[in-house]
C-alpha positions as CSV (number, residue, x, y, z in Angstrom):
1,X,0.0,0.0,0.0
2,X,1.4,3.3,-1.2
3,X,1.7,6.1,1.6
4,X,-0.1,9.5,0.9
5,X,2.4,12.0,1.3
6,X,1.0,15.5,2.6
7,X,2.2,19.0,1.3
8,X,3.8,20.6,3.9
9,X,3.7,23.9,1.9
10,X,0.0,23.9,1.7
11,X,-0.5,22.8,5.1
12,X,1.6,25.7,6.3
13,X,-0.6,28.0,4.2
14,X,-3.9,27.0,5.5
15,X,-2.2,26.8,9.3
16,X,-1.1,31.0,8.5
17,X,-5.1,31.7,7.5
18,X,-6.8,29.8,10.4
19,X,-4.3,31.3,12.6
20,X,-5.3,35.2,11.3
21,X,-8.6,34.0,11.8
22,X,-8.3,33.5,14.7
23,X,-6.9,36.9,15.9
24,X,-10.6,38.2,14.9
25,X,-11.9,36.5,18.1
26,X,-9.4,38.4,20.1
27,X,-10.2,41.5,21.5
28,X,-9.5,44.4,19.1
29,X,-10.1,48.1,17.8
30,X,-12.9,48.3,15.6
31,X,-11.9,47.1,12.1
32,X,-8.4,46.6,13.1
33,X,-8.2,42.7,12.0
34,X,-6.6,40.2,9.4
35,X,-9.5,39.9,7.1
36,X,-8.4,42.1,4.2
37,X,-4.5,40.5,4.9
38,X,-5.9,37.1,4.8
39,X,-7.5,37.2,1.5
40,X,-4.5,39.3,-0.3
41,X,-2.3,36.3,1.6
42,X,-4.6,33.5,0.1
43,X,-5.1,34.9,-3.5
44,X,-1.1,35.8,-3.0
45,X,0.0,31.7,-2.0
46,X,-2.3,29.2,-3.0
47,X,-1.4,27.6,-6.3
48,X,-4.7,26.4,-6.5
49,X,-7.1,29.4,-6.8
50,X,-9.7,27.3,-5.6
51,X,-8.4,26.7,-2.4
52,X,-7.2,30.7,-2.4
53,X,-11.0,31.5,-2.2
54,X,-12.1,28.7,-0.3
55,X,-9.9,28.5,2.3
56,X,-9.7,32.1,3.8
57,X,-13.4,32.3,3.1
58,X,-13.9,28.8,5.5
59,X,-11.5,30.4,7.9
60,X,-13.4,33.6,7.7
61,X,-16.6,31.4,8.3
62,X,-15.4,29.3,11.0
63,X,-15.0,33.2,12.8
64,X,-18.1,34.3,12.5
65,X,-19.6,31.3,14.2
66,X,-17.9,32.9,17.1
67,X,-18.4,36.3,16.1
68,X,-22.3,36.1,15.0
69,X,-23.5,36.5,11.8
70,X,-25.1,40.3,10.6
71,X,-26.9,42.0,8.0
72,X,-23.5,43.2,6.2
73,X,-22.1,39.8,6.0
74,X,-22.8,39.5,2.2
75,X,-20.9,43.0,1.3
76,X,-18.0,41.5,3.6
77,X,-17.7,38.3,1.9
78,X,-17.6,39.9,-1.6
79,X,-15.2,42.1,-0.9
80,X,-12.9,39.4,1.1
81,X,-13.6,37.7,-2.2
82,X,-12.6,40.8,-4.6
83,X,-9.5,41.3,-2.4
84,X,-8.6,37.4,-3.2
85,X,-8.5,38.4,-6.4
86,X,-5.7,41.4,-5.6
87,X,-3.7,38.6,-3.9
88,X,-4.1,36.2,-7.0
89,X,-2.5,39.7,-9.2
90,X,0.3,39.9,-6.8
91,X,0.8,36.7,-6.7
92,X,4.0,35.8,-9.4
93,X,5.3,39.4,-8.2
94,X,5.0,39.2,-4.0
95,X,7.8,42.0,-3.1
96,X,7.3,44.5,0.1
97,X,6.1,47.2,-2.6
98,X,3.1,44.9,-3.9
99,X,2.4,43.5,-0.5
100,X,1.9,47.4,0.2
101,X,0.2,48.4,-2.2
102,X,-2.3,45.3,-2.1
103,X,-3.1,46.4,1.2
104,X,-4.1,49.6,0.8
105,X,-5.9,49.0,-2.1
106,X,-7.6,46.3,-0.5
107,X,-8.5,48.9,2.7
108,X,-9.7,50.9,-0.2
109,X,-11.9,48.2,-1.8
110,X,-13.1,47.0,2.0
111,X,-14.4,50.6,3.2
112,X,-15.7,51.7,-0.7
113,X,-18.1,48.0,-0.8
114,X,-19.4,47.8,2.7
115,X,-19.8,51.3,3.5
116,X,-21.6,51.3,0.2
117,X,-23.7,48.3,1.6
118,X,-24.3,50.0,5.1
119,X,-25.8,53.2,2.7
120,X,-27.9,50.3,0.6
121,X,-29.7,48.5,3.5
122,X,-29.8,51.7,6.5
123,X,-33.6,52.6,7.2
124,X,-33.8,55.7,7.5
125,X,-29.9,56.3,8.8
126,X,-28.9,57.9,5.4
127,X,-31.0,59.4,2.9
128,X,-31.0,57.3,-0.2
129,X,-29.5,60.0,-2.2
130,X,-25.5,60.8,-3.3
131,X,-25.8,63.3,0.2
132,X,-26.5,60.3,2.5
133,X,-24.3,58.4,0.4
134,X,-21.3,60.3,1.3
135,X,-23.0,61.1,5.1
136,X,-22.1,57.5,5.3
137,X,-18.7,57.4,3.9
138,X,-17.9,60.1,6.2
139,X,-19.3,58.4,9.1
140,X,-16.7,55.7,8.7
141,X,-13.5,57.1,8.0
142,X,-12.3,56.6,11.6
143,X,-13.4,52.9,10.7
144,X,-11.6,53.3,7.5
145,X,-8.1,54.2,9.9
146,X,-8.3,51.3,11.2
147,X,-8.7,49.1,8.4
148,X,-5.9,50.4,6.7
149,X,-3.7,50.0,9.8
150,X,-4.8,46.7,10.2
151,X,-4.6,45.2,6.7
152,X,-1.1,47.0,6.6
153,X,0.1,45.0,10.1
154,X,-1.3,41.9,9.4
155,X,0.1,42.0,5.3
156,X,3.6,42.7,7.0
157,X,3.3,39.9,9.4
158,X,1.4,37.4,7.3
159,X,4.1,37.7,4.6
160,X,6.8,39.0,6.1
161,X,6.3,35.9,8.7
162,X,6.0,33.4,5.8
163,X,8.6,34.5,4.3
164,X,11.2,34.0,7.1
165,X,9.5,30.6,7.2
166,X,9.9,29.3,4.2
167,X,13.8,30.6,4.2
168,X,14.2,28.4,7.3
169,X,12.2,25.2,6.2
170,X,12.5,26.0,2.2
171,X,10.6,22.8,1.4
172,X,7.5,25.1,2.2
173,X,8.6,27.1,-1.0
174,X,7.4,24.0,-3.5
């Protein structure tokens, strides 16, 4: 009987995103968390781009059974989605500049799709007009400084960290 041999490389990947998953259940600032940097990281890694969406989405999942599941859920998961799809760009060019960039255009993408969601589905908190529209945009910009923080530290450390992994145990490179 042959042995199944695993992938050490993939395993290490998956072990990274249900590990930044799980610093959402930890106490934090308001939209300081790994969600945007998870999904660049995913799209970035996962050779297989089925697993790049499927993973950090379970991870993401697995979360908000913790967390409790909301109204905006379905803006969040498309964006986490969109932002997989950054990653997946980055992905044959992953430098510090990239990395950087990714993440701020994924805080971009983040606070421009849910925000616009929060404007679709208020009653009665914005007037459905381009003024409430940008009452709510405006609203969130402190929100929006946190994201960007966030998605910038957890980027860094997600592939800064991998990074120094895979130099000390290359066969997670293959």
């Amino acid at each position: 009987m042959e042995k199944i041999k695993g992938n050490p490389g993939l395993t290490a990947l998956v072990v990274v995103v249900i590990i930044a998953a799980i610093f959402r259940l930890i106490p934090h600032p308001p939209n300081f968390t790994p969600i945007g940097a998870m999904a660049l990281f995913g799209g970035a890694y996962f050779a297989n781009k089925k697993l790049a969406f499927l993973i950090p989405m379970a991870a993401m999942l697995l979360s908000d059974l913790f967390i409790g599941f909301h109204s905006g859920m379905p803006a969040i998961y498309l964006s986490f989605g969109m932002i997989v799809l950054i990653g997946i760009r980055i992905s044959n060019n992953v430098k510090p500049k990239t990395v950087i960039v990714g993440a701020l255009g994924s805080s971009v993408l983040f606070f421009v799709v849910t925000n616009f969601a929060v404007w679709m589905m208020s009653a009665g908190m914005y007037s459905k007009d381009f003024e409430g529209l940008v009452t709510c945009y405006v609203a969130a910009i402190p929100f929006f400084q946190n994201t960007v923080m966030g998605d910038l530290v957890f980027a860094s450390t997600l592939f800064g960290g991998y990074y120094l992994v895979k130099q000390r145990f290359p066969v997670l490179a293959k």
